[in-house]
MDTraj code that builds the backbone (N, CA, C; nanometers):
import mdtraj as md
import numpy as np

residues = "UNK UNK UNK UNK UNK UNK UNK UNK UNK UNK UNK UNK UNK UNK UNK UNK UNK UNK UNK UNK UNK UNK UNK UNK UNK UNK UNK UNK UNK UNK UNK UNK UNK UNK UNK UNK UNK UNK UNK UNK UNK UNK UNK UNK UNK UNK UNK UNK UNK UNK UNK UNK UNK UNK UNK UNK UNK UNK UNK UNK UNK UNK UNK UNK UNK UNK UNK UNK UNK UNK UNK UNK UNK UNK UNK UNK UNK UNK UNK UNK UNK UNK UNK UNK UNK UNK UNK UNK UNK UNK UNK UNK UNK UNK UNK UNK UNK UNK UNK UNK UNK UNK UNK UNK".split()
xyz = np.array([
    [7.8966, 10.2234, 7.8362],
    [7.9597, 10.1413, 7.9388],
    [8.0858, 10.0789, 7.8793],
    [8.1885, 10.0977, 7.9693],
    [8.3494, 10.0111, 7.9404],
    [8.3376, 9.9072, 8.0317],
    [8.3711, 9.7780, 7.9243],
    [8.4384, 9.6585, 8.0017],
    [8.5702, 9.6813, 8.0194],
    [8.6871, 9.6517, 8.1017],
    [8.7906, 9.6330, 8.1563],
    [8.8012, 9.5423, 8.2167],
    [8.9139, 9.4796, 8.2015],
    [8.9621, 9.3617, 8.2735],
    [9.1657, 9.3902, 8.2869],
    [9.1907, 9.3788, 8.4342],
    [9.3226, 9.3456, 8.4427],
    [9.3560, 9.2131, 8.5367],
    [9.4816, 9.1955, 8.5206],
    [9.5250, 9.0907, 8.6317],
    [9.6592, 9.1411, 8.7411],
    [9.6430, 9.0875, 8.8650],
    [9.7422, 9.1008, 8.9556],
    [9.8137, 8.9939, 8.9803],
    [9.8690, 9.0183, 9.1263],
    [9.9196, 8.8949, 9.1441],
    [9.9094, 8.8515, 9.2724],
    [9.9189, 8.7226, 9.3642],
    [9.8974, 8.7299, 9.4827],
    [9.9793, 8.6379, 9.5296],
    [10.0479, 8.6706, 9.6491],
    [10.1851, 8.6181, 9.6959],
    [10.1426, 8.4631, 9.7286],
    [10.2377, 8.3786, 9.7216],
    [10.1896, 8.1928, 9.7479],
    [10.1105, 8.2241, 9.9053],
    [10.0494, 8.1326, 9.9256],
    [9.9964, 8.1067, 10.0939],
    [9.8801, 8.1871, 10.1268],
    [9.8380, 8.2995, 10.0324],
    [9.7781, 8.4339, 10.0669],
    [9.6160, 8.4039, 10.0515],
    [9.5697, 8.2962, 9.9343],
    [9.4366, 8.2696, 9.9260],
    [9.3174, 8.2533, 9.9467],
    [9.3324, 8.1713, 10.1127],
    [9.2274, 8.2275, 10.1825],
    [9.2355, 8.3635, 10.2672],
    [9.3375, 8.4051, 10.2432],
    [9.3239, 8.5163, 10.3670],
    [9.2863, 8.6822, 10.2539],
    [9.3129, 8.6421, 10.1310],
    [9.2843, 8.7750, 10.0632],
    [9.1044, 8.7410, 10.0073],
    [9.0660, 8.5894, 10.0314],
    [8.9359, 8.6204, 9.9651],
    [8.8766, 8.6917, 10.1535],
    [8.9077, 8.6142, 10.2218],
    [8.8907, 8.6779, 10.3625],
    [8.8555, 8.8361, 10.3664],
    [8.9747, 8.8692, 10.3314],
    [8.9798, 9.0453, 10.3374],
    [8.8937, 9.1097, 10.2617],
    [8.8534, 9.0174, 10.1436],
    [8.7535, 9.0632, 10.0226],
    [8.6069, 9.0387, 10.0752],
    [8.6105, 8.9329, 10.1006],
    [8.4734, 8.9084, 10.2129],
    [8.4339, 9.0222, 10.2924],
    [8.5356, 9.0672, 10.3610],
    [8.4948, 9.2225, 10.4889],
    [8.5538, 9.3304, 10.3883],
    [8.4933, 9.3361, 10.2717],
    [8.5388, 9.4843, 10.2005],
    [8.4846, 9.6206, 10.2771],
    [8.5699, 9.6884, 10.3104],
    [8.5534, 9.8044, 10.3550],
    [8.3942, 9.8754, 10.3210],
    [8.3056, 9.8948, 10.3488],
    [8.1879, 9.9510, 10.2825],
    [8.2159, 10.1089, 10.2278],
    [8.3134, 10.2056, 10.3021],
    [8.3554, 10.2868, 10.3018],
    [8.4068, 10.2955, 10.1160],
    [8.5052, 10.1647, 10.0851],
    [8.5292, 10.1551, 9.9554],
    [8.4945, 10.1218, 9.8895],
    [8.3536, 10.0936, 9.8603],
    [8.2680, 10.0059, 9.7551],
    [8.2244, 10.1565, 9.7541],
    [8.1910, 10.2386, 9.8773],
    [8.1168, 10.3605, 9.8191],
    [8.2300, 10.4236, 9.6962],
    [8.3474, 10.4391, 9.7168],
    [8.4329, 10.4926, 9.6485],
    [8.4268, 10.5037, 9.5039],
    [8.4600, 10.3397, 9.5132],
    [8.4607, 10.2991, 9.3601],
    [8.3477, 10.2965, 9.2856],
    [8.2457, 10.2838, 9.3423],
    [8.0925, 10.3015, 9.2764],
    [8.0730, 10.4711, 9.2327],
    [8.1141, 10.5493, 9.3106],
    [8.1027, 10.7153, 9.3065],
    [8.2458, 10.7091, 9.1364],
    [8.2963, 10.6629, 9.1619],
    [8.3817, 10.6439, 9.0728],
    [8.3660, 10.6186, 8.8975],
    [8.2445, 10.5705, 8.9505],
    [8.1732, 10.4920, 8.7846],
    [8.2137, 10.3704, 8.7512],
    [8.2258, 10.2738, 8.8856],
    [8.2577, 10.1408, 8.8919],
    [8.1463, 10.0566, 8.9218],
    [8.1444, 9.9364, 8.8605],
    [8.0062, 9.8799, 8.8499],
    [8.0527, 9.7037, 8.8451],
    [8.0189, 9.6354, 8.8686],
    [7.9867, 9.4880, 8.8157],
    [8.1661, 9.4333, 8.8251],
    [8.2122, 9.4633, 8.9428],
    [8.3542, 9.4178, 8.9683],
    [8.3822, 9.2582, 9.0102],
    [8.4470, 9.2340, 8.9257],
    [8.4476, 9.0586, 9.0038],
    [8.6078, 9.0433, 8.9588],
    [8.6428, 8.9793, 9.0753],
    [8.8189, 8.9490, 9.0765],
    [8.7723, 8.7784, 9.1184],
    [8.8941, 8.6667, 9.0249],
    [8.9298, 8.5800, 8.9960],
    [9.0670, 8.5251, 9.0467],
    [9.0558, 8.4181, 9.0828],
    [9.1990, 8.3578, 9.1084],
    [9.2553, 8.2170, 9.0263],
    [9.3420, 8.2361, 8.9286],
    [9.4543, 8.1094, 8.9195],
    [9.4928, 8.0274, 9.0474],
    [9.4280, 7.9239, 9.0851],
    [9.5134, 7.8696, 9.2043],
    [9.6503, 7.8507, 9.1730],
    [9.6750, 7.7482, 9.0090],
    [9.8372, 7.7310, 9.0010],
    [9.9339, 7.8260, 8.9588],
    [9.8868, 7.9490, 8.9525],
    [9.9856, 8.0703, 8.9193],
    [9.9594, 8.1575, 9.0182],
    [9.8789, 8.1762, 9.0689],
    [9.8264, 8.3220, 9.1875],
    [9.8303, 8.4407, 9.1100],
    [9.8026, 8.4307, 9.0171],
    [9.7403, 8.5230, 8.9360],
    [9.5668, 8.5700, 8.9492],
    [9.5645, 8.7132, 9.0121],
    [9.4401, 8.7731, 9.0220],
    [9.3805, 8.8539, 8.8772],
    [9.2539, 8.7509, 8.7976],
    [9.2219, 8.8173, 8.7028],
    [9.0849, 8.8803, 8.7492],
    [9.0784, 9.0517, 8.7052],
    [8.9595, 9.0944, 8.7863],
    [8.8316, 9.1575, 8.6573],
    [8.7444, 9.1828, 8.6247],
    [8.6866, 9.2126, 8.5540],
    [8.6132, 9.3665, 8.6252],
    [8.5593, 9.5138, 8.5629],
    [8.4903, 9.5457, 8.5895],
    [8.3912, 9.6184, 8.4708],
    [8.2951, 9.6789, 8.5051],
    [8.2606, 9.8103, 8.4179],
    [8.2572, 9.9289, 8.4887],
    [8.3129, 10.0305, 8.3856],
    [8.3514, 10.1552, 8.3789],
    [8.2296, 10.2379, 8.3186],
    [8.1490, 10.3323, 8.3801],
    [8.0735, 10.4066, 8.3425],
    [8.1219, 10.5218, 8.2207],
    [8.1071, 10.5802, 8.1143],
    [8.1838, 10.6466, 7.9957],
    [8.2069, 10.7506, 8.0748],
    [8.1916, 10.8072, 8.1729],
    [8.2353, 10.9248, 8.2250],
    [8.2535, 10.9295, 8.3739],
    [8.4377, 10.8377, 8.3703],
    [8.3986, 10.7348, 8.4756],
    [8.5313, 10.8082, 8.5281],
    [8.5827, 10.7940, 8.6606],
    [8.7206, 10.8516, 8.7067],
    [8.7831, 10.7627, 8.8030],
    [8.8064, 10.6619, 8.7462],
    [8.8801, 10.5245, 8.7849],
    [9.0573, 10.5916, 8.7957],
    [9.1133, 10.6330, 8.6655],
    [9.2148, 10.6749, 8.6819],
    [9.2282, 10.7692, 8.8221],
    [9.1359, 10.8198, 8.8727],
    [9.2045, 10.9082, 8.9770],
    [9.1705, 10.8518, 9.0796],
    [9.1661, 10.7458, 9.1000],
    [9.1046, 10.6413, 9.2379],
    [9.2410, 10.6599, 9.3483],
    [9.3890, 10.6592, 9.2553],
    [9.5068, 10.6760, 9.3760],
    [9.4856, 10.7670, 9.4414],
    [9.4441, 10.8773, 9.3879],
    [9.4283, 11.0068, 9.4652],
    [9.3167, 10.9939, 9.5831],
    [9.2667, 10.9164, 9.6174],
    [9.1385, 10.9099, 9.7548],
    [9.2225, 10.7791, 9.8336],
    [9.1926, 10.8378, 9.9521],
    [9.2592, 10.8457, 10.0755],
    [9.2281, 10.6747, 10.0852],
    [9.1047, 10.5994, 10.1002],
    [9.0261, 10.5196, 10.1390],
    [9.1055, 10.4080, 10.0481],
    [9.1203, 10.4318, 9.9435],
    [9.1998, 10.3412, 9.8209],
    [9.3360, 10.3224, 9.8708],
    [9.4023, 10.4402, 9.9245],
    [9.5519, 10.4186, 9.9509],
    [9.5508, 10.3480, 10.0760],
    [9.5051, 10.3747, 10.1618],
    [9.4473, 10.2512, 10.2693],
    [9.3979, 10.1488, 10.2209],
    [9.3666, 10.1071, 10.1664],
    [9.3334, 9.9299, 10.1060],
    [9.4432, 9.8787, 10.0505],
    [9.5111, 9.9547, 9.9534],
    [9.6463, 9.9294, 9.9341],
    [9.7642, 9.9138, 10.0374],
    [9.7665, 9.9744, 10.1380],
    [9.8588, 9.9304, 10.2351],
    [9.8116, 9.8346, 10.3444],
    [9.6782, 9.7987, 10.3390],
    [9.6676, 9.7042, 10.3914],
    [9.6267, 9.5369, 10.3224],
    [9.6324, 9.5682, 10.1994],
    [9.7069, 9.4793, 10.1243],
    [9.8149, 9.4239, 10.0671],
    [9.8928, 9.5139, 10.0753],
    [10.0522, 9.5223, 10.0594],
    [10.1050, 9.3538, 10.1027],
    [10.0374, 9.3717, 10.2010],
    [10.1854, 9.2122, 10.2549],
    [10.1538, 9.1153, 10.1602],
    [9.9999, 9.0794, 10.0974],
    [9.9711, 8.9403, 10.0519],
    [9.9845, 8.9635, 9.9151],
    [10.0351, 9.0896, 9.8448],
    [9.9986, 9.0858, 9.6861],
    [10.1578, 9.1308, 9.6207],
    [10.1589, 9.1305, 9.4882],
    [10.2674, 9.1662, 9.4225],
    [10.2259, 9.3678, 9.4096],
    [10.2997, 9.4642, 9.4714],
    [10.2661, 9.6005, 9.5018],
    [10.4103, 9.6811, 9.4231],
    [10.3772, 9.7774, 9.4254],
    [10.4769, 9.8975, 9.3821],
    [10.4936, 9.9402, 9.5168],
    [10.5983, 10.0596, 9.4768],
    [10.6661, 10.1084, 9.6633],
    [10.5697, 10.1716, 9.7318],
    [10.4746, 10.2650, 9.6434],
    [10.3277, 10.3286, 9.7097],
    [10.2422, 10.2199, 9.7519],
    [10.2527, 10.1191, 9.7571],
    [10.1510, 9.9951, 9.7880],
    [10.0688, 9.9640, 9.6880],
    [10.0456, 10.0280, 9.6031],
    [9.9746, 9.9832, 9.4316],
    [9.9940, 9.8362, 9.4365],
    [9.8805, 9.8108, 9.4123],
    [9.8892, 9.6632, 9.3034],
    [9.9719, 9.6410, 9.2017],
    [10.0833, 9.5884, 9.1335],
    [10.1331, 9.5691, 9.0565],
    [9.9630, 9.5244, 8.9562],
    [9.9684, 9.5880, 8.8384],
    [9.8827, 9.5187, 8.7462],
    [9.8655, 9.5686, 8.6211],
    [9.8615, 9.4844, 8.5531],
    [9.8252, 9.5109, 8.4065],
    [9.7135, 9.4749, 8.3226],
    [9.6989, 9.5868, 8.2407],
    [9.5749, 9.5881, 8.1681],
    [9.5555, 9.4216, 8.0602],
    [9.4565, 9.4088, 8.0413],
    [9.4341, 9.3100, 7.9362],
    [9.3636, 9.3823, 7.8266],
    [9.3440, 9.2951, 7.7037],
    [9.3057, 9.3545, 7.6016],
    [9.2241, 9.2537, 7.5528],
    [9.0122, 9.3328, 7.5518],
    [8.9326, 9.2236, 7.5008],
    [8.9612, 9.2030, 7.3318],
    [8.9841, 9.0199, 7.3540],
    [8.9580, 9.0242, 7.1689],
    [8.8550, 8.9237, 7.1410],
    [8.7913, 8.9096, 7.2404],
    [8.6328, 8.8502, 7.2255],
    [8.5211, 8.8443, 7.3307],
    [8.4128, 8.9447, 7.3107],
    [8.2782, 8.9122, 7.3956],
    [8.1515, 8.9178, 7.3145],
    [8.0491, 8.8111, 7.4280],
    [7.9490, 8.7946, 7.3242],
    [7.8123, 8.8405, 7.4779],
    [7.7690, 8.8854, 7.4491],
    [7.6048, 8.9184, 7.5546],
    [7.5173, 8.7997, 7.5193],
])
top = md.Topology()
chain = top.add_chain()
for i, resn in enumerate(residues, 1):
    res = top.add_residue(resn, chain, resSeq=i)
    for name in ("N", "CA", "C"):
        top.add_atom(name, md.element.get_by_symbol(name[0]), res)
traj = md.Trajectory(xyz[None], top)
């Protein structure tokens, strides 16, 4: 099992309305990302920066990298687009973090 953790970003004003959207997650895309080898996902918010820090695990033979490629993902992305920091495909702007401490 891989831990991963990145952070996004989320436009000022957007807070309740993106935990909102997270609240009615698509069921369609939880199947996705789970088929994916996604497991134990939890996203975080900075209120004074709007910085989204998200945590998940990655199964070792997991195909997260090819998540752009399914249809269901690129639709969540454009219908997230207005409230988050995105690339021109509607991507999340985000970057990886790097663990330098966990304890079980």
């Amino acid at each position: 099992m891989i831990r991963s953790a990145f952070k996004m970003k989320l436009k000022p004003g957007y807070e309740e309305e993106y935990k909102r959207r997270h609240d009615e997650i698509w069921p369609e895309l939880v199947k996705v990302l789970e088929e994916a080898g996604i497991s134990d996902y939890s996203i975080y918010l900075d209120p004074e920066t709007n910085i989204l820090f998200a945590t998940q695990k990655l199964k070792d033979h997991n195909q997260a990298d090819q998540l752009y490629l399914n249809p269901v993902v690129r639709q969540w992305w454009d219908y997230m687009a207005d409230i988050m920091e995105t690339y021109e495909d509607n991507s999340p702007v985000s970057m990886d973090l790097i663990e330098v401490f966990h304890m079980d």
